[in-house]
Structure formats: structure tokens, C-alpha cells
NUDREN-440582 format. One record per residue (C-alpha): residue number from 0; x, z, y; residue in one letter. Coordinates in nm, 3 decimals, padded with zeros to 5 digits. Each point is the difference from the previous one (the first is absolute). Example, Ala and Ser with C-alpha at 12.3 -4.5 7.8 and 13.67 -1.06 7.14 Angstrom:
2
NODE    nr        px        pz        py   rest
NODE     0    01.230    00.780   -00.450      a
NODE     1    00.137   -00.066    00.344      s
***
This chain:
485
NODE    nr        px        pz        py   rest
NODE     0   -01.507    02.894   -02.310      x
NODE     1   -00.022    00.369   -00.059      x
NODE     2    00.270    00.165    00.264      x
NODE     3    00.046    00.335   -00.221      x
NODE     4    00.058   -00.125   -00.321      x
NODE     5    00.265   -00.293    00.176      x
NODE     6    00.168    00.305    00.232      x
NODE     7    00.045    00.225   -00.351      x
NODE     8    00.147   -00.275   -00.203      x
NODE     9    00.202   -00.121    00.328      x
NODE    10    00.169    00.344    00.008      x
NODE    11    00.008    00.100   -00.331      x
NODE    12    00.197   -00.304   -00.088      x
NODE    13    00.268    00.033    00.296      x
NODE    14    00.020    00.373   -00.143      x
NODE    15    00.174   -00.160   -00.252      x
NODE    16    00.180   -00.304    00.162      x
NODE    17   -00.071   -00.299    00.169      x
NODE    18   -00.236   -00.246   -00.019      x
NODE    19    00.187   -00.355   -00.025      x
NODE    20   -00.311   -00.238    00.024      x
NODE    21   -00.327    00.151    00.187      x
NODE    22   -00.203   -00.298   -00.148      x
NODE    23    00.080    00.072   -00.346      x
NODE    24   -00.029    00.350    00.067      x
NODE    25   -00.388   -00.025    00.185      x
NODE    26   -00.094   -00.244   -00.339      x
NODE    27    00.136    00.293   -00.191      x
NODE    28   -00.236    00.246    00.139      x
NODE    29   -00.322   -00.242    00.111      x
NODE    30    00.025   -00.376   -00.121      x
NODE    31   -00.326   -00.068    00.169      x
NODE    32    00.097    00.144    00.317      x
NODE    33    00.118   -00.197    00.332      x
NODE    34    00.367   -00.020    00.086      x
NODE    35   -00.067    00.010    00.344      x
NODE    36   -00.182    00.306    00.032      x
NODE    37    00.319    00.169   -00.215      x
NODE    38    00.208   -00.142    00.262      x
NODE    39   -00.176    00.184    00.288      x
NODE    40    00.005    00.318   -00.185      x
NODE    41    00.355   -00.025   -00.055      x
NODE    42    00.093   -00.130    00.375      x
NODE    43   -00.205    00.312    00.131      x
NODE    44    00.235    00.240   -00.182      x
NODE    45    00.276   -00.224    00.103      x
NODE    46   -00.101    00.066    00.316      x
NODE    47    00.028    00.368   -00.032      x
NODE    48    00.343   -00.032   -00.150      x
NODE    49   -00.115    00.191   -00.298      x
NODE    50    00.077   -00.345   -00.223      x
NODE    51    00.292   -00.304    00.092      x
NODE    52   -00.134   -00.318   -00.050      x
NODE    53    00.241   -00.304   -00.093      x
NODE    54   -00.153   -00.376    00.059      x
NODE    55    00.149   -00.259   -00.316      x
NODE    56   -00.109   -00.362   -00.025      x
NODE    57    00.007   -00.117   -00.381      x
NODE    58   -00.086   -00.304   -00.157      x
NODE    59   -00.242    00.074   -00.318      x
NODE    60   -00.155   -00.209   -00.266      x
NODE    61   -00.367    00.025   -00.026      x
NODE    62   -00.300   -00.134   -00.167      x
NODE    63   -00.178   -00.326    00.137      x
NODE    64   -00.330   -00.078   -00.052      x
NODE    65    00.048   -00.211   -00.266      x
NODE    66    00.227    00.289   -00.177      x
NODE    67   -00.295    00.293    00.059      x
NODE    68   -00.223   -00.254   -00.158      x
NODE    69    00.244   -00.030   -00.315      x
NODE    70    00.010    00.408    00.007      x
NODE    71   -00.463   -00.035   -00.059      x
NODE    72    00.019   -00.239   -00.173      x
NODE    73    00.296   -00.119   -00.188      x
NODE    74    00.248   -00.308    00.057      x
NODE    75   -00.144   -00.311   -00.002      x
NODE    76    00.122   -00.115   -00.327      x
NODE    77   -00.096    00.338   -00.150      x
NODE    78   -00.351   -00.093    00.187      x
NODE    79    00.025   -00.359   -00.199      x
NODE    80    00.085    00.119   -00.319      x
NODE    81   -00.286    00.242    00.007      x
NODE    82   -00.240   -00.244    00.086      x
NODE    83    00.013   -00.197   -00.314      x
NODE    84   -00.217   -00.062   -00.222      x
NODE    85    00.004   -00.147   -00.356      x
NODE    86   -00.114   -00.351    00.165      x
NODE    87    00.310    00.004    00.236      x
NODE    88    00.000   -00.149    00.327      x
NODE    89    00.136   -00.311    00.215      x
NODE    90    00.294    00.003    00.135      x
NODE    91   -00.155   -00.122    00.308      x
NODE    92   -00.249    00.288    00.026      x
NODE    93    00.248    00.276   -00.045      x
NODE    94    00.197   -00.137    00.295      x
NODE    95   -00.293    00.048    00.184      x
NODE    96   -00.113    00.330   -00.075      x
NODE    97    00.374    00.150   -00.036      x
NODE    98    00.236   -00.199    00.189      x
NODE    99    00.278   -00.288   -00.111      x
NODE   100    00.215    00.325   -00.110      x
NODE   101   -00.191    00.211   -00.212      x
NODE   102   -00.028   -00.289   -00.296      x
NODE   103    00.387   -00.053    00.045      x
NODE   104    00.068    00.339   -00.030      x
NODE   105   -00.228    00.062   -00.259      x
NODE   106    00.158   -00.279   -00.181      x
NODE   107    00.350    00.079    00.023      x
NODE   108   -00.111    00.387   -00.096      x
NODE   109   -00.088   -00.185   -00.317      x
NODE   110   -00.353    00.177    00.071      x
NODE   111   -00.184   -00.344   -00.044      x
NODE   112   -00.003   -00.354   -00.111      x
NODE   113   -00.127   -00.303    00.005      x
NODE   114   -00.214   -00.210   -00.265      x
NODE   115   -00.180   -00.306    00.068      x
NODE   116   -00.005    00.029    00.392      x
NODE   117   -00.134    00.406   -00.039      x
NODE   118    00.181    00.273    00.073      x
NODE   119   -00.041    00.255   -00.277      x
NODE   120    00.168    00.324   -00.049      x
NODE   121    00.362    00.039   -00.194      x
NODE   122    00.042    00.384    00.025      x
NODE   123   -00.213    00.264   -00.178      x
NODE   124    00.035    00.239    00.311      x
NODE   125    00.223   -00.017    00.309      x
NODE   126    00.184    00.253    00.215      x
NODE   127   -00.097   -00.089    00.327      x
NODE   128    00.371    00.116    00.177      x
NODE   129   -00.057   -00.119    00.347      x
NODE   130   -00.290    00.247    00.039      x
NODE   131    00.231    00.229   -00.154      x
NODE   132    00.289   -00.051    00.236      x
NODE   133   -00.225   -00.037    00.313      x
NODE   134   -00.190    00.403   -00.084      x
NODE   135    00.365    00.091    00.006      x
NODE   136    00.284    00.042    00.265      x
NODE   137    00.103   -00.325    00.119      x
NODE   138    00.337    00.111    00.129      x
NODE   139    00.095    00.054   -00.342      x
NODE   140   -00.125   -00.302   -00.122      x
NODE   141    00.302   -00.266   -00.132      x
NODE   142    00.110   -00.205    00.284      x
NODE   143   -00.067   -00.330   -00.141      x
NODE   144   -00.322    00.120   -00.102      x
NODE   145   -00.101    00.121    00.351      x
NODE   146    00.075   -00.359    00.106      x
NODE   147   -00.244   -00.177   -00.206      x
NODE   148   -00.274    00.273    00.100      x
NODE   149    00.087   -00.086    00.343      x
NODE   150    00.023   -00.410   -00.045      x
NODE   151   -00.369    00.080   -00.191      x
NODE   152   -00.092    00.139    00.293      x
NODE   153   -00.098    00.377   -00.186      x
NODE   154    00.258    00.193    00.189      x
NODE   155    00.139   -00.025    00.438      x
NODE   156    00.263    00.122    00.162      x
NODE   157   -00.141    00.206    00.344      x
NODE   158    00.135    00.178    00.221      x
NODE   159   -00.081    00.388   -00.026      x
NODE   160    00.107    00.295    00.209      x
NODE   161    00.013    00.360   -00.026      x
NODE   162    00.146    00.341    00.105      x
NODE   163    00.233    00.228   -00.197      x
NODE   164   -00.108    00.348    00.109      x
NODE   165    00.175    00.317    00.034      x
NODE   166   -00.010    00.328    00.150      x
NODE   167    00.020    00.057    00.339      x
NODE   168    00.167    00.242    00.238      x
NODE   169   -00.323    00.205    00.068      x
NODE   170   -00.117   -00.067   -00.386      x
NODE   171   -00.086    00.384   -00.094      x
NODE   172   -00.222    00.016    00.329      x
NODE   173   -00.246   -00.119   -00.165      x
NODE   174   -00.323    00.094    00.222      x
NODE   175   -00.110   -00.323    00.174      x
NODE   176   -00.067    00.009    00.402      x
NODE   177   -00.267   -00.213    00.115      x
NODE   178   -00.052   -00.203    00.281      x
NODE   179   -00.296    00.025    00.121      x
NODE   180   -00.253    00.228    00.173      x
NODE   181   -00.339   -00.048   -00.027      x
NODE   182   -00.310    00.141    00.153      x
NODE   183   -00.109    00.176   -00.337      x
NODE   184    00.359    00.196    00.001      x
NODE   185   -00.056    00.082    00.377      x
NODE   186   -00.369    00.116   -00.096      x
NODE   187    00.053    00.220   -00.277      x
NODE   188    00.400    00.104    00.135      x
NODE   189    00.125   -00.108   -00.319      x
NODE   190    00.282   -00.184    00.178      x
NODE   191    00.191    00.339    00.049      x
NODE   192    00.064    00.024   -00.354      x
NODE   193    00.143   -00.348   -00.022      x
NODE   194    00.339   -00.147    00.123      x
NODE   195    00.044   -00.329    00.181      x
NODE   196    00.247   -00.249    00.019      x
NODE   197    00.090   -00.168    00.339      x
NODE   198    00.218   -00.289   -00.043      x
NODE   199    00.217   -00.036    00.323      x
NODE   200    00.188   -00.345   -00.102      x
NODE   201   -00.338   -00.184   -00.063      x
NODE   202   -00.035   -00.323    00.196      x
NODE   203   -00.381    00.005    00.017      x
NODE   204   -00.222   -00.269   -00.039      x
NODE   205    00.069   -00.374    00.223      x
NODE   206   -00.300    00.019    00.220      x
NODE   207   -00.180   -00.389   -00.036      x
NODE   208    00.132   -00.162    00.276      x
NODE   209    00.133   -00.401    00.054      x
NODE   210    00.380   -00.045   -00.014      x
NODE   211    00.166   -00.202    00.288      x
NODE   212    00.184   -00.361   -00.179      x
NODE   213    00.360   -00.012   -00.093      x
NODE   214   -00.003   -00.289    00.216      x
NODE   215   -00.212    00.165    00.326      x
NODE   216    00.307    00.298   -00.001      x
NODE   217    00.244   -00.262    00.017      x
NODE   218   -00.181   -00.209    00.269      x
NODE   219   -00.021    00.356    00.243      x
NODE   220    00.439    00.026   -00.105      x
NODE   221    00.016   -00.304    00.137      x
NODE   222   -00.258    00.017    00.350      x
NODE   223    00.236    00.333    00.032      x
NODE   224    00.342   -00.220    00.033      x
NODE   225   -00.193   -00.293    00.213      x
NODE   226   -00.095    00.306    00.237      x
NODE   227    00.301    00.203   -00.027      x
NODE   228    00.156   -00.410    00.092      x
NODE   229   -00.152   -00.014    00.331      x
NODE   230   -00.300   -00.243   -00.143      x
NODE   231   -00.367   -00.027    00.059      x
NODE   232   -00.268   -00.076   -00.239      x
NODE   233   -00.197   -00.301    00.009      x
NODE   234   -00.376   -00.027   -00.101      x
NODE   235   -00.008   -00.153   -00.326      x
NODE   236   -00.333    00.020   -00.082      x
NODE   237   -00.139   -00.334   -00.023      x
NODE   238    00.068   -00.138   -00.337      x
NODE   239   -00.155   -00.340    00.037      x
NODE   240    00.211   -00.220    00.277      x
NODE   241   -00.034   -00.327    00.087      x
NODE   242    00.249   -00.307   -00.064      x
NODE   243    00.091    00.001    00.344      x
NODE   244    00.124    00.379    00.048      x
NODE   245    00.138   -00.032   -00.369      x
NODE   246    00.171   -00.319    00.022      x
NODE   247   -00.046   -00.271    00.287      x
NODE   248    00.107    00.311    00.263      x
NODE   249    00.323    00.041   -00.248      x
NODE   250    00.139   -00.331    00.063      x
NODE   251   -00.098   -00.035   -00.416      x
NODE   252   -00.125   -00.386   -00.008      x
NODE   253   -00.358   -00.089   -00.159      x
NODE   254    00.164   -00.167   -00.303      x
NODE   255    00.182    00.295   -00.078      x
NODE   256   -00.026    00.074   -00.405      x
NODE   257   -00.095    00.344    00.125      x
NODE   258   -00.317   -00.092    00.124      x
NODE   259   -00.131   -00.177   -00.337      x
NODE   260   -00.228    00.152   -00.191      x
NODE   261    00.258    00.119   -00.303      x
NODE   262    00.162    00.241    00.310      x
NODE   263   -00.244    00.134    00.197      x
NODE   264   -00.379    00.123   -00.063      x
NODE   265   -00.278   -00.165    00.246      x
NODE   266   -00.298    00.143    00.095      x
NODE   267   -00.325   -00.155   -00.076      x
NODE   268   -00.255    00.182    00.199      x
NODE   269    00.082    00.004    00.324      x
NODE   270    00.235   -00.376   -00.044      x
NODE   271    00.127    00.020    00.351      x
NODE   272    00.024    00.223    00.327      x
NODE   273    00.170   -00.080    00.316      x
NODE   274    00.148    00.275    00.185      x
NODE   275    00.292   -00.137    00.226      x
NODE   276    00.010   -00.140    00.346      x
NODE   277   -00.011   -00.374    00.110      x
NODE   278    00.312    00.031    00.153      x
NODE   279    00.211    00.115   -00.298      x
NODE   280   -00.156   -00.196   -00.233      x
NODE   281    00.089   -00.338    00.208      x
NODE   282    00.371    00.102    00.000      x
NODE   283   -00.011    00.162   -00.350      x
NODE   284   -00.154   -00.417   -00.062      x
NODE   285    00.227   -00.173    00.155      x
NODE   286    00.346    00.199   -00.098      x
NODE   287   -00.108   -00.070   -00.356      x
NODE   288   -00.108   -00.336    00.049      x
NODE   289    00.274   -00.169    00.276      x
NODE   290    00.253    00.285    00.086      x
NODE   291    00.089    00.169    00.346      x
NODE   292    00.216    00.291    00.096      x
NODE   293    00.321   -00.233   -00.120      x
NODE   294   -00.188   -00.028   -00.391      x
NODE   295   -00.100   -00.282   -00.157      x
NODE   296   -00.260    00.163   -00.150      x
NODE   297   -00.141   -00.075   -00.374      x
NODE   298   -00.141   -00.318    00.104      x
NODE   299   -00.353   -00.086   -00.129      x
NODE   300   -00.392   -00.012    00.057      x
NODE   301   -00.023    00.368    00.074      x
NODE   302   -00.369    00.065   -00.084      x
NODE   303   -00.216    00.292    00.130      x
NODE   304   -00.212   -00.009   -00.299      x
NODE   305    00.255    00.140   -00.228      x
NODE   306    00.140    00.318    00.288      x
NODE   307   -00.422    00.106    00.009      x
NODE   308    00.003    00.048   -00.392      x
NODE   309   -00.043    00.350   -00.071      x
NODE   310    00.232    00.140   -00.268      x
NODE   311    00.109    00.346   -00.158      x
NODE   312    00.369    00.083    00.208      x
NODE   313    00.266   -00.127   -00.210      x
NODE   314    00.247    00.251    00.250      x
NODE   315   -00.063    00.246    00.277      x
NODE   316    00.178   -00.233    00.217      x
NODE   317   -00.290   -00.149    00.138      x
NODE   318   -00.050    00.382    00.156      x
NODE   319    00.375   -00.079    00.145      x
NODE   320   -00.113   -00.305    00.154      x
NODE   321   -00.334    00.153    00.191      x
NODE   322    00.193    00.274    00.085      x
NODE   323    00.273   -00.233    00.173      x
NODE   324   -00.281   -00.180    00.179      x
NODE   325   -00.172    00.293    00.127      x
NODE   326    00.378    00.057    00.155      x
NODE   327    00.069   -00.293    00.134      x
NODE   328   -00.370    00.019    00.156      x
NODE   329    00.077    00.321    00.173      x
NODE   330    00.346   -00.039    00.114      x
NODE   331    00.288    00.076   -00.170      x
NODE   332    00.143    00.313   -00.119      x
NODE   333    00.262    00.056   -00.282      x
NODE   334   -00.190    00.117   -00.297      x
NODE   335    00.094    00.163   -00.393      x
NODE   336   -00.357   -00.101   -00.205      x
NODE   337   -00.048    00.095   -00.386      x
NODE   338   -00.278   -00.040   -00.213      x
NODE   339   -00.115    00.070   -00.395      x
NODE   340   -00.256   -00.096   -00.155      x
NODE   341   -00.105   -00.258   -00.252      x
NODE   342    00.036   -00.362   -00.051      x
NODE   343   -00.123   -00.246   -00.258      x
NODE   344    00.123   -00.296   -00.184      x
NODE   345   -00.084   -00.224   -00.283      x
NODE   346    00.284    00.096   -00.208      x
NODE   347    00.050    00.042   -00.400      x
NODE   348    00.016    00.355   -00.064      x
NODE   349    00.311    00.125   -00.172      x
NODE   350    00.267    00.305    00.018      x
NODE   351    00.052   -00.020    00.347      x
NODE   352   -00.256   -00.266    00.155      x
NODE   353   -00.410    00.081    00.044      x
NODE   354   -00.227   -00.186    00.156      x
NODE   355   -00.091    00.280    00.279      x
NODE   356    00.281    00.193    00.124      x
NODE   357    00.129    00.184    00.320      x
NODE   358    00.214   -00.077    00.235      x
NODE   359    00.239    00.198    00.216      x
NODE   360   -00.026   -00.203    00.365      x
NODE   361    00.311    00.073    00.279      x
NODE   362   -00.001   -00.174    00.321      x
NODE   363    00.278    00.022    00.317      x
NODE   364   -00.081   -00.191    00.300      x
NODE   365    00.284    00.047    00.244      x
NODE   366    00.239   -00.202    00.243      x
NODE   367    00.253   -00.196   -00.181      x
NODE   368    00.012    00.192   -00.364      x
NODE   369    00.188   -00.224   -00.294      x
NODE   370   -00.012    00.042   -00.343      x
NODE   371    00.305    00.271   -00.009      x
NODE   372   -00.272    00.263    00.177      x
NODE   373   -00.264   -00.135   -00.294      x
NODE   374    00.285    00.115   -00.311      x
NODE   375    00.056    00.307    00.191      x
NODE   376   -00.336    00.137    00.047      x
NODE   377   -00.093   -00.109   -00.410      x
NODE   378    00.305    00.152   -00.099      x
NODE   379   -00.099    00.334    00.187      x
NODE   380   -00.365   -00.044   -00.163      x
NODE   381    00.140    00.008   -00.352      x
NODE   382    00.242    00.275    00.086      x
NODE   383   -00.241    00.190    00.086      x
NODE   384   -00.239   -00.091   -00.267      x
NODE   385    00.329    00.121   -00.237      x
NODE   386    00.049   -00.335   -00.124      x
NODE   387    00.375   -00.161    00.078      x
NODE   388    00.024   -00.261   -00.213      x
NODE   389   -00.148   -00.299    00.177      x
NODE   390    00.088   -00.338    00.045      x
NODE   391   -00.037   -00.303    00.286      x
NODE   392   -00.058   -00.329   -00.074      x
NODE   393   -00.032   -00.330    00.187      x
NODE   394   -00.377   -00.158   -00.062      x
NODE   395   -00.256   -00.192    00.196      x
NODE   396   -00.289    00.067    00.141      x
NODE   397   -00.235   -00.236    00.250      x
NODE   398    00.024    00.272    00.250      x
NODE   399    00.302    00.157   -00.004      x
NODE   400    00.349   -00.145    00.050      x
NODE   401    00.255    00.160   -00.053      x
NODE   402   -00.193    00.145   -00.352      x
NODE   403    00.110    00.235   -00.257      x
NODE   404   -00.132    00.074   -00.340      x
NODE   405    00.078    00.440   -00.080      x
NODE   406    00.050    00.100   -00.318      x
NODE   407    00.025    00.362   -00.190      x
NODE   408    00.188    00.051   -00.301      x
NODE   409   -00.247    00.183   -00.273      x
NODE   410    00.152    00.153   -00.217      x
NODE   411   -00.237    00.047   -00.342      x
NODE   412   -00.028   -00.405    00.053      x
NODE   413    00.351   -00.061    00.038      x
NODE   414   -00.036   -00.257    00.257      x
NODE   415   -00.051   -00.051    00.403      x
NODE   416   -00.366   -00.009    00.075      x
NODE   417   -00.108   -00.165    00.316      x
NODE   418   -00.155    00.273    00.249      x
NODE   419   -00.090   -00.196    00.283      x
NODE   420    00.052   -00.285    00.242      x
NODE   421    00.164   -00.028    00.373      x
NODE   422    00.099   -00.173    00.313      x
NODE   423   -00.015   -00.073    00.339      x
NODE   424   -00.352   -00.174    00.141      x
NODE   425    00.073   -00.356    00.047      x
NODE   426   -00.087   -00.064    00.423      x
NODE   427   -00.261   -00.268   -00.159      x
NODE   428   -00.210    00.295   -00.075      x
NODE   429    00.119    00.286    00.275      x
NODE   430   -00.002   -00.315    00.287      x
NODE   431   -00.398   -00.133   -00.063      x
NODE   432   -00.079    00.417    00.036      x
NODE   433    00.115    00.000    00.373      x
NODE   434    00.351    00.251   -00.094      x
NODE   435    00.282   -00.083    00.232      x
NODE   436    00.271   -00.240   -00.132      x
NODE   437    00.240    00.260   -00.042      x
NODE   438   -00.169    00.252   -00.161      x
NODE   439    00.057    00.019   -00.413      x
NODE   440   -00.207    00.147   -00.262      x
NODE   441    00.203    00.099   -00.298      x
NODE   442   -00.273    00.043   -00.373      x
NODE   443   -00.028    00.133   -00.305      x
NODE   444   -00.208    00.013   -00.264      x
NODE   445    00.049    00.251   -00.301      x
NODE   446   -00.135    00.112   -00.310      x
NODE   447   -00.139    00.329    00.005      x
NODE   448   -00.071    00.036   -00.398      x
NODE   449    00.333   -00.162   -00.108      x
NODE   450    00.254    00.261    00.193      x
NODE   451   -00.288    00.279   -00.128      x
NODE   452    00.063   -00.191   -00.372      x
NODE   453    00.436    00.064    00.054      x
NODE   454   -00.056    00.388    00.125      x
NODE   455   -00.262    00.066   -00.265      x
NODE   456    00.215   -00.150   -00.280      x
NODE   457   -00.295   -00.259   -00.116      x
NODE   458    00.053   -00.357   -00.140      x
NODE   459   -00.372   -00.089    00.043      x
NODE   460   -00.179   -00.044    00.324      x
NODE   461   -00.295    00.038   -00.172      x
NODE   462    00.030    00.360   -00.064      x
NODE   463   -00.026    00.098    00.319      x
NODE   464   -00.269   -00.248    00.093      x
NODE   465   -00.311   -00.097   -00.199      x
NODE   466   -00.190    00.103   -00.311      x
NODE   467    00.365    00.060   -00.192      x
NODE   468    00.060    00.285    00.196      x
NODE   469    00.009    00.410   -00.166      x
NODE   470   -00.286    00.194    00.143      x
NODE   471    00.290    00.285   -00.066      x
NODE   472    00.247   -00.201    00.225      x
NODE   473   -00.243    00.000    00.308      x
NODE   474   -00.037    00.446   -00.084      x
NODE   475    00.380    00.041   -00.055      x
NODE   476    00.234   -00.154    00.164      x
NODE   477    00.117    00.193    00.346      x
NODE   478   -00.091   -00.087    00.345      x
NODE   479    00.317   -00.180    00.052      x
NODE   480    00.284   -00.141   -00.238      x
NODE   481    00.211   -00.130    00.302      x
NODE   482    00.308    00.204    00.136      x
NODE   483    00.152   -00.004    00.377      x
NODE   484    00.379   -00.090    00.055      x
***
């Protein structure tokens, strides 16, 4: 592009006006040249105020393929007719070389005919009009006629944008300051007959650099309100656990439809391990299997085969449970535990379900607790998390009784979303540990992408977690969407 002669037409023409469409203006002066390059000549003035740039999006009819090819070499019918000779041709053989449309247009031109299965010509000459109409301006084109072009594929609509320009406030300072210094200026002290522009308000270039998760800033918002609680972390580092920490120390029977194969993932390589004592397996065995500690227990062939299985943790809960035995083990102290990190379960991905998710872990051990101190300390979580509108409901769980489903309202789905499960620790599982009879253990488990899903405003899970998510999502969004009251 050559700079001079685009900067003496650029200001000659705003001399006189305006210039309404900068890409009809840079085909005016050089069709061959590249848009682009006029852009950055007219963004550097911009940037000097000496020119005001306006953006416009427009939608434009242009030229296909197929409709430059008509513009070389003629419409296909044109292209059909001319191709005739005195011996005709087949029907079949022009459909081929021209397309179904060219003989039917051609016919109903009344440019050919058809004797004895040829095609021979009608028309002394033709006026080939869709060349004509394509060389012209399409906008002007009859609107019907534009149609067909467009259902023959000659003409498309796209999508085309460009900037109305116009002077600026420092438009007659016309001398252009540079930005640079370079070592040949500094040689020769040419740079003390030039001027230089500093801009002030320029961000600079992002350095490369890895961007912290959406979902790893929420995580340290929520450690903050565990600690700022009075709880502990617990080492959650081992993702692999065995069915007897996951389940069998849960009070959650063998025949549980948790522990099949459509709920939970099981390792292959190592099949088993066997980490826990004698002594709290045999109890752990025989609560299950007979009862004790006034419980009937579940009542079946309790199996050790099936607690050595290895599996991926279907809940951090099995952390809760070592944790509690490590307690019991060194005498008893009231204790606040919490814990997130991941889990993973064999479950059919949708909105708000994947197959490996976190989980936000709470644990109070303490002397005679109930279920009022459990709503109390959730309902102070979610306050602080900003997030009022929860719910309690009554559910099940093998190892807590009394349980309670909790549920957030979100509002882009319009519906209550489940955020997490709670209870108190059934004395099946807190009694085989070695924790005194009247010490209670009230436990959650939450959700940690499904409140970040409500504050965020997102209806999909998976768009904070897995390949759906926006690269520009993990640079943007701030350190923490989740207000204090």
C-alpha cells in the first residue's frame, strides 16, 4: 500500500467532507490494495486525534464463487447456448457440463430447443443479462431478481463492517509524532528534530503467564469462610480409597446400589489395599453383619473382599471417617474439620451432573450437637457465601439419621438445584471408631461448582468444568464474584 498517496487522498477528501464508507473509499483509490493495512493507517491518525473514526456493522450482498465465475465467463445457460453446434447436443450431456439449470433457463429464454432428443439453438444471438446484472451494483438490482441470484447461488448475503470517518479535534496538526527511538536516531541525533508521542492511558502488553480457574478462586472463598469458621483442613490427597474407608466404615451396606459398577469407578491396577486395623475392621464386620450398640445392623454376609476393592472416592467422606478414627485413637477432643477436593462418580453428564466433580466436606464432632446446630452452621455458610435462598429437606442416607437433602434456588434455571447432602453420623459408624457414646458428629457434603454456577449466573456446569469452558472466562472473570453480609 503506498502511505503518501493513501494520506493525500485521506485528507484531501475530508477537506471536502466526510468519508461515509472507508472500504468503498480505499477501492476508490487502490482496488488491489489490502483493507487491513488502510485500517492501520487510519487507526494511527485516529490515534492522534487528527481523524474520528466511527465502527458500523452492515450486511452487504456480494459475489460467490459461482457468481465471479458467471462475471469470466458468462451464465451457465449463456455458457450452453454458446456451446452449440449445428449437430446439437443431449440433453443428458448438457446437464453435465452446465448444470440441471442452465438448459431450463435457456429454454424458457426461448434461446434453444429441442428436436429429436438434441438440443439445438432457437435464438440468432442472446443477451446474456445475468452477467449483465452481476458486473453491476447488486443493491440496485430488482428485489425479486436478487432472490433468484441468491436461490442460484450467484449472489450471498455477508456480513461487512466499516468506519465512517471524519475530522478530528487535532485534524489541522497534521505532523505525525512517532513512537519510537531507535539506535540510528540516537547515532546520527536525528531524534531532536522529531516529536514523540507517549501514551499515558495504554494498558501495555499481558505478560504470558497461566491464569488461576474460575473454580480454584472460588475453592480459596470458600477455605477463607471454613477458616474464618473456626475449622481445620483435612488432607485430601489420596484420590483412590478403599471400600472400607469409603463405605463399610460409613455404616453404607455392601449391596448398596452405590457400590455397583454404574455408580462408582474401580480401579484395576492395584484391585485391593488394606489399610485399617484388625480391631476396627471386626466391629466395622460385625455392626454390619449382626448389630450392636442398640442397632440391628443391615443384616447379611458382610464380606472383606468387597471393603479391600480399590475405587476412585465417590465423596471426601471417607477423609471424614479417617479423620474421626485418628480421634477416637488419640483421645477425644471437640473438633471443626473441612475439606475440598474432588470426587468421582459414574454419572451421565448433563447441565448440572459430571462424572468428576468437587466436593465441599464440613465435619463437627462435639458433645451432644443435634441437627438444629447442623441448619445453623449451613445457613451461616451460605450467608456468607451471599447466597440466602436455600432449602432443607428430609432424605436418607446409610450413615446419617436424622438426614437432610439442601437445596439453592438458581435463578437462570428457574428451579431449586440440589447443593449438597447432611446429617448427623449414625453411632453404627462413630461407635466401631472408639468415640464416646455421647459425642455427635453433625455432616455435610456440598457442591462447590453448583453454588459457583448460581453466583456466576450459568445454567451449564460444564462451562466452568471441562473442554466447554472459554479460554476468555478463565483470563476475565475477577478473583472473586462472592459478597460478605
Amino acid at each position: 500500500m503506498n502511505k503518501e498517496l493513501f494520506n493525500e487522498k485521506l485528507f484531501s477528501t475530508l477537506d471536502n467532507g466526510e468519508i461515509e464508507n472507508s472500504r468503498d473509499w480505499s477501492n476508490s483509490v487502490d482496488p488491489s490494495c489490502n483493507y487491513n493495512d488502510v485500517v492501520g493507517l487510519l487507526k494511527s491518525w485516529e490515534s492522534l486525534n487528527t481523524i474520528k473514526l466511527d465502527y458500523i456493522d452492515s450486511i452487504v450482498n456480494c459475489l460467490t464463487d459461482a457468481g465471479k465465475e458467471v462475471l469470466k465467463n458468462g451464465s451457465p445457460e449463456a455458457r450452453l447456448y454458446q456451446s452449440l453446434t449445428a449437430e446439437g447436443m443431449s440433453p443428458a450431456d448438457a446437464n453435465k457440463q452446465f448444470g440441471a439449470s442452465a438448459f431450463g433457463s435457456a429454454k424458457n429464454k426461448g434461446w434453444i430447443e429441442i428436436v429429436k432428443g438434441k438440443i439445438l439453438r432457437k435464438a440468432e444471438s442472446i443477451v446474456d443479462t445475468v452477467k449483465q446484472d452481476l458486473e453491476g451494483d447488486l443493491s440496485k438490482l430488482d428485489a425479486k431478481i436478487l432472490t433468484d441470484y441468491k436461490k442460484a447461488r450467484f449472489v450471498e448475503e455477508k456480513k461487512m463492517s466499516f468506519y465512517k470517518v471524519s475530522k478530528g479535534e487535532q485534524y489541522n496538526k497534521r505532523s505525525k509524532e512517532l513512537s519510537d527511538l531507535t539506535t540510528d536516531m540516537l547515532k546520527d541525533e536525528s531524534w531532536s528534530k522529531e516529536s514523540f508521542k507517549v501514551n499515558i492511558n495504554a494498558m501495555g502488553l499481558v505478560p504470558e503467564s497461566g491464569y488461576r480457574h474460575p473454580l480454584s478462586k472460588v475453592k480459596n472463598e470458600f477455605k477463607q469462610i471454613f477458616l474464618d469458621m473456626g475449622f481445620e483442613e483435612m488432607p485430601t490427597f489420596n484420590f483412590v480409597e478403599n471400600g472400607f474407608w469409603n463405605f463399610d466404615a460409613l455404616f453404607q451396606p455392601q449391596q448398596h446400589p452405590a457400590r455397583e459398577s454404574h455408580d462408582t469407578f474401580f480401579i484395576k491396577d492395584p484391585m485391593t489395599s488394606h489399610d485399617f486395623t484388625d480391631e476396627h475392621l471386626e466391629r466395622v464386620k460385625k455392626v454390619h453383619s449382626v448389630g450392636g450398640y442398640g442397632s440391628l445392623g443391615w443384616i447379611y454376609d458382610w464380606k472383606i473382599e468387597e471393603a479391600e476393592k480399590n475405587i476412585l472416592r465417590t465423596h471426601t467422606t471417607a477423609v471424614s471417617a479417617r479423620m474421626l478414627y485418628k480421634l477416637a485413637q488419640n483421645g477425644f477432643k471437640p473438633k471443626k474439620y473441612f475439606s475440598i477436593d474432588r470426587v468421582f462418580r459414574n454419572e451421565t453428564l448433563d447441565a448440572t451432573h459430571l462424572a468428576e466433580f468437587h466436593q465441599v466436606e464440613g465435619v463437627i464432632a462435639d458433645v451432644d450437637i443435634s441437627l438444629s446446630h447442623l441448619i445453623g452452621v449451613i445457613s451461616e455458610f451460605f450467608k456468607r457465601l451471599g447466597i440466602d435462598n436455600i432449602r432443607f429437606k428430609p432424605a436418607f442416607n446409610p450413615y446419617t439419621e436424622p438426614s437432610m437433602e439442601i437445596f439453592g434456588y438458581h435463578p437462570m434455571l428457574k428451579r431449586w438445584v440440589e447443593l449438597g447432602n447432611s446429617g448427623i453420623f449414625r453411632p453404627e459408624m462413630l461407635l466401631p471408631m472408639g468415640l464416646p457414646e455421647n459425642v455427635r458428629v453433625a455432616a455435610w457434603g456440598l457442591s462447590l461448582e453448583r453454588p459457583t454456577m448460581i453466583k456466576y449466573g450459568l445454567d451449564n456446569i460444564r462451562n466452568i468444568f471441562g473442554n466447554n469452558i472459554n479460554v476468555n472466562f478463565i483470563k476475565n472473570n475477577p478473583i472473586c464474584m462472592f459478597e460478605s453480609k
